[in-house]
C-alpha positions in Angstrom: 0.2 -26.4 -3.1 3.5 -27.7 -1.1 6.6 -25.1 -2.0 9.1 -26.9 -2.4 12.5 -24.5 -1.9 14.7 -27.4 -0.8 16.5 -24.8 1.7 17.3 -22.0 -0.7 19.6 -19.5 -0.1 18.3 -15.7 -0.2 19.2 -12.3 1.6 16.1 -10.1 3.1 17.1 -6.8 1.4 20.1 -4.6 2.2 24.0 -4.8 1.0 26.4 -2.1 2.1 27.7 -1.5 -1.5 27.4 1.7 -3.3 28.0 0.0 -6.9 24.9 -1.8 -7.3 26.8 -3.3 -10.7 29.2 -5.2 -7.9 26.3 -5.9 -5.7 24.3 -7.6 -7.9 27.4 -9.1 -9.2 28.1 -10.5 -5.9 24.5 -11.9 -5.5 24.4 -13.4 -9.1 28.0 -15.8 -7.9 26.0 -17.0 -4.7 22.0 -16.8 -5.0 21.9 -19.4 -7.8 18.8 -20.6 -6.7 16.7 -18.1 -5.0 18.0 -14.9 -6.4 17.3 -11.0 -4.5 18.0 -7.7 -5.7 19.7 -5.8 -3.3 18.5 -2.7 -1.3 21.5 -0.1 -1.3 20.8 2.1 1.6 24.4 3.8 1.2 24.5 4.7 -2.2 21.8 7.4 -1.5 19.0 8.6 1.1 16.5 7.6 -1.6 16.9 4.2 -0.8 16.3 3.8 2.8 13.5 1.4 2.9 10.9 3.7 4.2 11.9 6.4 1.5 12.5 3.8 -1.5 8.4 2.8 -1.8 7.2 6.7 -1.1 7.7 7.8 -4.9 3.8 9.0 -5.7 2.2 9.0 -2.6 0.3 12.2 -2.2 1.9 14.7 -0.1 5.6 13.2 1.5 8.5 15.3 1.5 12.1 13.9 2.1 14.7 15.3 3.7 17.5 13.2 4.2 16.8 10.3 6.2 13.5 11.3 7.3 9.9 11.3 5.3 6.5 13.3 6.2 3.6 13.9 4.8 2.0 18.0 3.9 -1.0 18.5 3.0 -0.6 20.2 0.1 -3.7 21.7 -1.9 -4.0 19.2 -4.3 -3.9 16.5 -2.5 -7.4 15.9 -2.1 -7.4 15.5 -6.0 -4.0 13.4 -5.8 -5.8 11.2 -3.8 -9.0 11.0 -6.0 -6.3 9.4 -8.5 -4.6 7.0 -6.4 -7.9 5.5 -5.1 -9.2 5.3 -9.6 -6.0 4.2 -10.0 -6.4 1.3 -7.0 -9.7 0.4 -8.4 -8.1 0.1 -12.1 -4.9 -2.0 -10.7 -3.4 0.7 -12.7 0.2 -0.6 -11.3 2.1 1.1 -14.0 1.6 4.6 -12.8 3.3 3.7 -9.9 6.8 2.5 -9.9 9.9 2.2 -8.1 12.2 4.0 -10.1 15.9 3.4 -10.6 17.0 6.5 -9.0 14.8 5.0 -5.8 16.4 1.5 -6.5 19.5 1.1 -8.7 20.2 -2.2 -7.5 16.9 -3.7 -8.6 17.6 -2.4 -12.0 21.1 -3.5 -12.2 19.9 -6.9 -11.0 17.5 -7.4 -13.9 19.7 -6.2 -16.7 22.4 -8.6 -14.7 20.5 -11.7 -15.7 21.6 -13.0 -19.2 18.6 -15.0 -19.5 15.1 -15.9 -17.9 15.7 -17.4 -14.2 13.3 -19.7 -13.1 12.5 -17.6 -9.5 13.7 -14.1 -8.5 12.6 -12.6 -5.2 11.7 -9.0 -4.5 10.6 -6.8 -1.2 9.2 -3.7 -0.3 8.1 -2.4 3.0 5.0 -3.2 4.8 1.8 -0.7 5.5 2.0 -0.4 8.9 5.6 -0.2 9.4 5.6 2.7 6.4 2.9 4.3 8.0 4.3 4.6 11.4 7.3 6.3 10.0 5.5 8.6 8.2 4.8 11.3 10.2 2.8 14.2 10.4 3.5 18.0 10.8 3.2 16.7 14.8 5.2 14.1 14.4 2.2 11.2 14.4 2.7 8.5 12.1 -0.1 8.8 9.1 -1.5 5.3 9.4 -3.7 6.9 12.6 -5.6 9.1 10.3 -8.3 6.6 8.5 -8.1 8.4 5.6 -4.6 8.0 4.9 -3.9 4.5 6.6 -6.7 3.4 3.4 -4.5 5.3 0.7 -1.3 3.6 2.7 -2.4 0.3 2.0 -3.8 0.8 -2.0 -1.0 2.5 -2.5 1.8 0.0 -1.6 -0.7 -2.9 -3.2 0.2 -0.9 -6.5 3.7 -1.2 -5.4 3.6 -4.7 -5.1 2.2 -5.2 -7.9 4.1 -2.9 -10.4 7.0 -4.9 -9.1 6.0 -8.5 -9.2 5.2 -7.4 -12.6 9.0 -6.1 -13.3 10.9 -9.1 -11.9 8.1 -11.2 -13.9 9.9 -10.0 -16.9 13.5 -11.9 -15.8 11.9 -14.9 -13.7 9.5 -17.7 -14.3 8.6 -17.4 -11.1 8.4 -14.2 -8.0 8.6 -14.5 -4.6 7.6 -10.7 -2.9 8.4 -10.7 0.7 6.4 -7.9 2.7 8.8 -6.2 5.4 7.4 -5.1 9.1 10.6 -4.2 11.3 7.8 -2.3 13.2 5.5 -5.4 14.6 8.2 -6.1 16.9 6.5 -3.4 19.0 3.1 -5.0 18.7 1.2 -5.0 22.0 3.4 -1.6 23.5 2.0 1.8 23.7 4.0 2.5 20.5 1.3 0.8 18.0 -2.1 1.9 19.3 -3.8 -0.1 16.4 -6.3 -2.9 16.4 -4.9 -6.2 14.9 -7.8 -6.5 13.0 -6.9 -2.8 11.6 -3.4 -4.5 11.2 -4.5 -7.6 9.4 -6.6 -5.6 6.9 -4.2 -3.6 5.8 -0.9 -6.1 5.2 -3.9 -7.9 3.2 -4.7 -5.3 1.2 -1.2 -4.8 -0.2 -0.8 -8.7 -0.2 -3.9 -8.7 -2.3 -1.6 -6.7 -4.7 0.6 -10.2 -5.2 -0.8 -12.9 -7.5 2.4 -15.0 -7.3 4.7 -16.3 -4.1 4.0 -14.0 -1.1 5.4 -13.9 2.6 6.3 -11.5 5.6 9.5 -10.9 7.5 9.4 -9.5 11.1 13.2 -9.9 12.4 12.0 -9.7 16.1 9.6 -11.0 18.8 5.6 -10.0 17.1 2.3 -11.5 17.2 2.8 -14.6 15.1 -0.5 -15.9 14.7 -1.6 -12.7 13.7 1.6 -13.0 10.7 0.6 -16.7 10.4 -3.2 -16.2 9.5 -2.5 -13.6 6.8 -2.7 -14.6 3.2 1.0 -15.4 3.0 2.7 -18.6 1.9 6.3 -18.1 3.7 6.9 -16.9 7.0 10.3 -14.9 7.5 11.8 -14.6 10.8 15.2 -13.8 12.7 15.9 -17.8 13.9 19.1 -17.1 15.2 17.9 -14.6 18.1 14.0 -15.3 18.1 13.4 -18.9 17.6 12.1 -18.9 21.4 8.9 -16.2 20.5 7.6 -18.1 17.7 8.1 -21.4 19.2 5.9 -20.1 21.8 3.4 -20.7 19.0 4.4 -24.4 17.7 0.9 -25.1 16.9 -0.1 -22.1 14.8 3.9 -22.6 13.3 3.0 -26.6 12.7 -0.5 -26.1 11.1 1.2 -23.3 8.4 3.5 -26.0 7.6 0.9 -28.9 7.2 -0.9 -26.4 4.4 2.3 -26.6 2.4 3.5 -23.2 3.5 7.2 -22.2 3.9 9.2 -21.2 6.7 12.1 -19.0 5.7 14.3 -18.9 8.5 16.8 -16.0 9.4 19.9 -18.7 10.9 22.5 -16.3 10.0 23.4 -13.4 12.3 24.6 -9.7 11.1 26.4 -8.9 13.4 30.0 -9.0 12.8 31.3 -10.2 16.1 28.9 -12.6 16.2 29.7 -13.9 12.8 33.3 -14.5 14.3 31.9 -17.0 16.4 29.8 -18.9 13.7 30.7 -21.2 10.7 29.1 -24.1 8.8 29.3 -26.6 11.4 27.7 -24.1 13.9 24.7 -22.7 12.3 23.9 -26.1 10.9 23.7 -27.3 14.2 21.6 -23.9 15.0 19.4 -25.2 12.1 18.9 -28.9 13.3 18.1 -27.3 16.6 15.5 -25.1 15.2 13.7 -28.1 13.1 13.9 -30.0 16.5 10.5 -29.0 17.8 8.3 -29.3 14.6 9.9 -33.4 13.8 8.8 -34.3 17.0 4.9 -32.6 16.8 4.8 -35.3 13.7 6.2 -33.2 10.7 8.7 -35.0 8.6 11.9 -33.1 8.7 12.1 -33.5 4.6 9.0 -31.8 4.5 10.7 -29.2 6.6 13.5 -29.1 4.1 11.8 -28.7 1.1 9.4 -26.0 2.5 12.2 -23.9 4.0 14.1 -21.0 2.7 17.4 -20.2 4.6 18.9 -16.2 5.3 20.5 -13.7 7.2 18.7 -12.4 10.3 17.7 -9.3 8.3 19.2 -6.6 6.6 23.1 -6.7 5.8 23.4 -3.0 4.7 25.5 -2.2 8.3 28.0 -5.2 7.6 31.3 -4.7 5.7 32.1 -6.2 2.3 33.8 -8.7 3.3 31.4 -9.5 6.2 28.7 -10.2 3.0 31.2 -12.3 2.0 31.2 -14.7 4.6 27.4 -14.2 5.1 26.6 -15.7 1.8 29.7 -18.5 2.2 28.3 -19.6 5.3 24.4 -19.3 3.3 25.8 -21.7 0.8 27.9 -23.8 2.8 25.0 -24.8 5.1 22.4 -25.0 2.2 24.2 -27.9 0.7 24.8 -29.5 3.9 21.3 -30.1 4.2 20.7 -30.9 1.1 23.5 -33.7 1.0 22.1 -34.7 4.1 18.5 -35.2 3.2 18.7 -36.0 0.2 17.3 -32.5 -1.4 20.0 -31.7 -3.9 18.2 -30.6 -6.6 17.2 -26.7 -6.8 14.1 -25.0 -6.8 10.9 -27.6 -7.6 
């Protein structure tokens, strides 16, 4: 199967509104064709996105920005139920609520009628489970015990969500998020990548629709690229060198039909000073460079590429989004008029 996205335009997560009525007000006027609910990591704690998937887990306590995990005395029963509840797919015991994610909410009772593709997130298993920590402070994903629960529970996650924006789109595209594999290879992730790789396909498992990952810095991309994904998400504008260093692994996703959604868009607000239409569609004819010339046909490459920010927008100001999604937009069609890919979503 060849996704064809024709350049879409989408967001990775995070706004910096409170009022997740104007948020997804704002995204409804400029994601026409690949439309996100927004992440609203200012309007409360609760949605941090370490804190906004930890609603049932067995044992984590929140207190204000940080998360850890007690273990409490029923937890050994708490856990008998998540593991029945993993075997069952019983996703509907396991929900993102809205006081965890208004904007999601806000975003589905925003759309007037069925669109034909929405796109969701949620945090990945090993990122979650480096940031939840211990009564020592050791992230829970190096206890065997709980790194398995980590990655049933967030396939329920998935799952319960895909099935949520299912009820407003056609279509879902659920991208898995792993700031933390920018540190793969340092002292700071003593894991295996085969312990890795199992457990970002065990909560991909929990996707039956569109699927990717998004890593917004220098990782091990074959390790990303062998994973039962069908987009890869990356930060283009400051890391194009790191995956490039893999152009054949990059070239042979792209031959199966896969996507590249690439991050061509800083935010960073002095940067985004320095940028405009003309600029970052340069940036983007740059970045295609490479792959045309090992033999792919650069309207493949349209077709099967999705086009966002770097990552997050939640530290930007209002008007900063503004300009994000102008420029998202402005170089979208460009391409599109360009090679000839006007129409939306096929």
């Amino acid at each position: 199967m060849q996704l064809n996205f024709n350049c879409a335009p989408t967001l990775i997560g995070s706004l910096p509104f409170t009022d997740p009525v104007a948020a997804s007000g704002m995204l409804n006027k400029y994601l026409v064709d690949l439309p996100a609910w927004p992440q609203l990591p200012r309007r409360a704690n609760l949605e941090n996105m370490y804190i906004q998937y930890s609603e049932g887990f067995p044992g984590i306590e929140i207190d204000k920005e940080k998360i850890r995990f007690e273990r409490a005395a029923d937890f050994d029963s708490k856990l008998e139920q998540l593991y029945a509840d993993s075997c069952e797919d019983n996703r509907d015991s396991y929900p993102v609520s809205k006081e965890y994610a208004a904007g999601l909410y806000s975003f589905a009772s925003s759309q007037q009628s069925k669109v034909p593709i929405a796109k969701g997130q949620l945090i990945g298993p090993v990122s979650w489970g480096l940031c939840v920590t211990d009564h020592s402070g050791k992230g829970i994903i190096y206890d065997d015990t709980l790194a398995e629960a980590i990655g049933r529970f967030l396939r329920l996650k998935a799952s319960w969500q895909e099935k949520f924006l299912g009820s407003i789109a056609r279509r879902t595209v659920i991208f898995i998020d792993e700031p933390y594999l920018t540190s793969l290879g340092s002292a700071f992730i003593a894991l295996p990548n085969e312990r890795i790789s199992q457990l970002m396909s065990e909560v991909l498992a929990g996707i039956s629709g569109i699927k990717g990952v998004h890593c917004c810095g220098a990782t091990d991309w074959p390790l990303l690229l062998n994973l039962p994904i069908d987009i890869i998400s990356f930060d283009a504008y400051n890391y194009l060198d790191s995956i490039l260093c893999y152009q054949s692994d990059l070239c042979s996703f792209v031959r199966k039909g896969k996507a590249i959604s690439w991050g061509i868009i800083p935010n960073d607000e002095d940067l985004l000073k320095k940028e405009s239409t003309a600029t970052i569609y340069d940036r983007f004819a740059e970045a295609l460079a490479p792959l045309t010339r090992e033999g792919i046909p650069i309207r493949d490459l349209v077709r099967q590429s999705i086009i966002t920010p770097t990552c997050g927008l939640a530290s930007l100001s209002q008007d900063a989004v503004e300009h994000v999604l102008t420029l998202l937009n402005g170089v979208s069609d460009r391409i599109r008029r360009k090679y000839g890919s006007q129409n939306r979503l096929a």
